[in-house]
C-alpha atoms as one frame of an Amber mdcrd trajectory, in Angstrom:
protein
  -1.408 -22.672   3.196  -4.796 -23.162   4.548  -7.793 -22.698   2.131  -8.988
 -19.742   3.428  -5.541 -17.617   3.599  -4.837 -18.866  -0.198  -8.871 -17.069
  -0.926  -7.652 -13.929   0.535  -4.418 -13.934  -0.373  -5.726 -14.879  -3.836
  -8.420 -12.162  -3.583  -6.061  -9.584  -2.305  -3.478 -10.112  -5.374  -6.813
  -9.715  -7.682  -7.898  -6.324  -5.779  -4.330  -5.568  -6.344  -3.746  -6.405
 -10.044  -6.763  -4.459 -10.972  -6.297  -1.231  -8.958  -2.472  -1.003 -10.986
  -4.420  -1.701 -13.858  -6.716   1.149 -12.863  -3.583   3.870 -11.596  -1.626
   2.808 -15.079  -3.412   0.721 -17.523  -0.101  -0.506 -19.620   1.925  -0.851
 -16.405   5.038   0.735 -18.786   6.150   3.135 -16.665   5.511   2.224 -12.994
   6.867   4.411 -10.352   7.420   3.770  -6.577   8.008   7.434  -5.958   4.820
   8.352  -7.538   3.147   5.399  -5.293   4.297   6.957  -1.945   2.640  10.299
  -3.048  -0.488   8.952  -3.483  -0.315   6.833   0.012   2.131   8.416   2.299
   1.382   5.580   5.014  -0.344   2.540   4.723  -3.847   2.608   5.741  -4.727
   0.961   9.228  -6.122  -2.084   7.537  -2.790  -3.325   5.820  -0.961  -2.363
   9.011  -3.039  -4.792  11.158  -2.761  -7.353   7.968   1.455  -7.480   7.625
   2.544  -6.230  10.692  -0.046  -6.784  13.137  -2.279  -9.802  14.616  -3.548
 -11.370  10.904  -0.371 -12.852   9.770   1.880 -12.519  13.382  -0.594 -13.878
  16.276   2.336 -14.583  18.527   5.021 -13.301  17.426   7.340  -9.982  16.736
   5.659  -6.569  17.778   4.989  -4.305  15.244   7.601  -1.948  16.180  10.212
  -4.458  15.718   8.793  -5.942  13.145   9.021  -2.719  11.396  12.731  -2.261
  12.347  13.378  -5.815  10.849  11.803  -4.470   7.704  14.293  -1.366   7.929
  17.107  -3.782   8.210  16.448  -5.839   5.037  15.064  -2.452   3.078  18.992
  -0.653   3.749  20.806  -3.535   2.532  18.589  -3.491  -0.799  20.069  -0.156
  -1.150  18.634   2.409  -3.979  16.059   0.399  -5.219  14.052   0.390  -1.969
  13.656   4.177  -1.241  10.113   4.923  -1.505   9.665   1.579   0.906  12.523
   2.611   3.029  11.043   6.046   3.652   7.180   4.563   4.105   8.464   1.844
   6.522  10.264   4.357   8.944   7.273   6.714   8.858   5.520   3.377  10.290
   8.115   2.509  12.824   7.845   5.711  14.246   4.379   5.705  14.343   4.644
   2.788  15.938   7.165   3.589  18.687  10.214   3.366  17.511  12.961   5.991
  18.235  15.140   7.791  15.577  17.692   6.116  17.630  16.494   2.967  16.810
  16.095   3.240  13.202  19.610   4.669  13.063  21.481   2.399  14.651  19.514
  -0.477  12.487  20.408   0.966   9.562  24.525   1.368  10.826  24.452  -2.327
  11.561  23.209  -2.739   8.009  26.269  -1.291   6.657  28.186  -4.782   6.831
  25.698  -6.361   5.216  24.363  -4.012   2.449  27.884  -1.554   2.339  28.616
   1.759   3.290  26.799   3.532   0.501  23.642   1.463   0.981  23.782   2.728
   4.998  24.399   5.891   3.968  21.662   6.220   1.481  19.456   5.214   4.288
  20.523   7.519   6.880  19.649  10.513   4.512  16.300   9.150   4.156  16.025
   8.630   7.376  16.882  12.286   8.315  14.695  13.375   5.705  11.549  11.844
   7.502  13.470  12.407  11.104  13.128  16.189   9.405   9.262  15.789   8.023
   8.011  15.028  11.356  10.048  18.028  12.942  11.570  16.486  15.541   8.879
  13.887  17.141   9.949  10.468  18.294  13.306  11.311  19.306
């Protein structure tokens, strides 16, 4: 790690620490679910910081990056909803198609079992159903 990504990394995990201590000062009873309703997508900024040019200069686009993320959130199964359902909000913002997403998450289902897939695919519909039919 160069000196200046450990500063903002460092920095970042400061801003970070203090806004959960700001949201939920005991950090007791922390809750994913609530998370997402308070940011239903991630703002521009952290976009372009994870998925983007900051951290990938030459490497996967952010549409598959985003279906890599789908892959790896499916096979950790219930604990991931919230994520699951923020991530394919962003890969369909950022082209992928339902298609897509679906078929990631079936070839998941070797890896993370049937009832993690399947868990997934409901999700998935759920948002497929939000955005009424877009992206198909």
């Amino acid at each position: 790690m160069t000196d200046d990504f450990s500063k903002l990394f460092s920095n970042m995990m400061e801003q970070s620490a203090e806004m959960a201590r700001l949201l939920n000062p005991a950090l007791e009873s922390f809750n994913p679910a609530a998370m997402e309703k308070l940011f239903p997508t991630m703002s521009k900024d952290m976009m372009e910081m994870w998925f983007g040019k900051t951290f990938n200069r030459e490497g996967l686009d952010s549409r598959t990056r985003l279906l890599v993320t789908i892959a790896a959130l499916t096979v950790l199964g219930a604990q991931a909803d919230s994520q699951l359902r923020l991530t394919i909000r962003h890969a369909l913002e950022a082209g992928a198609t339902q298609r897509e997403i679906a078929e990631v998450i079936f070839q998941m289902s070797m890896f993370g079992g049937v009832p993690a897939m399947t868990r997934a695919l409901e999700i998935a519909q759920s948002v497929f159903d939000e955005n009424s039919g877009e992206n198909e």
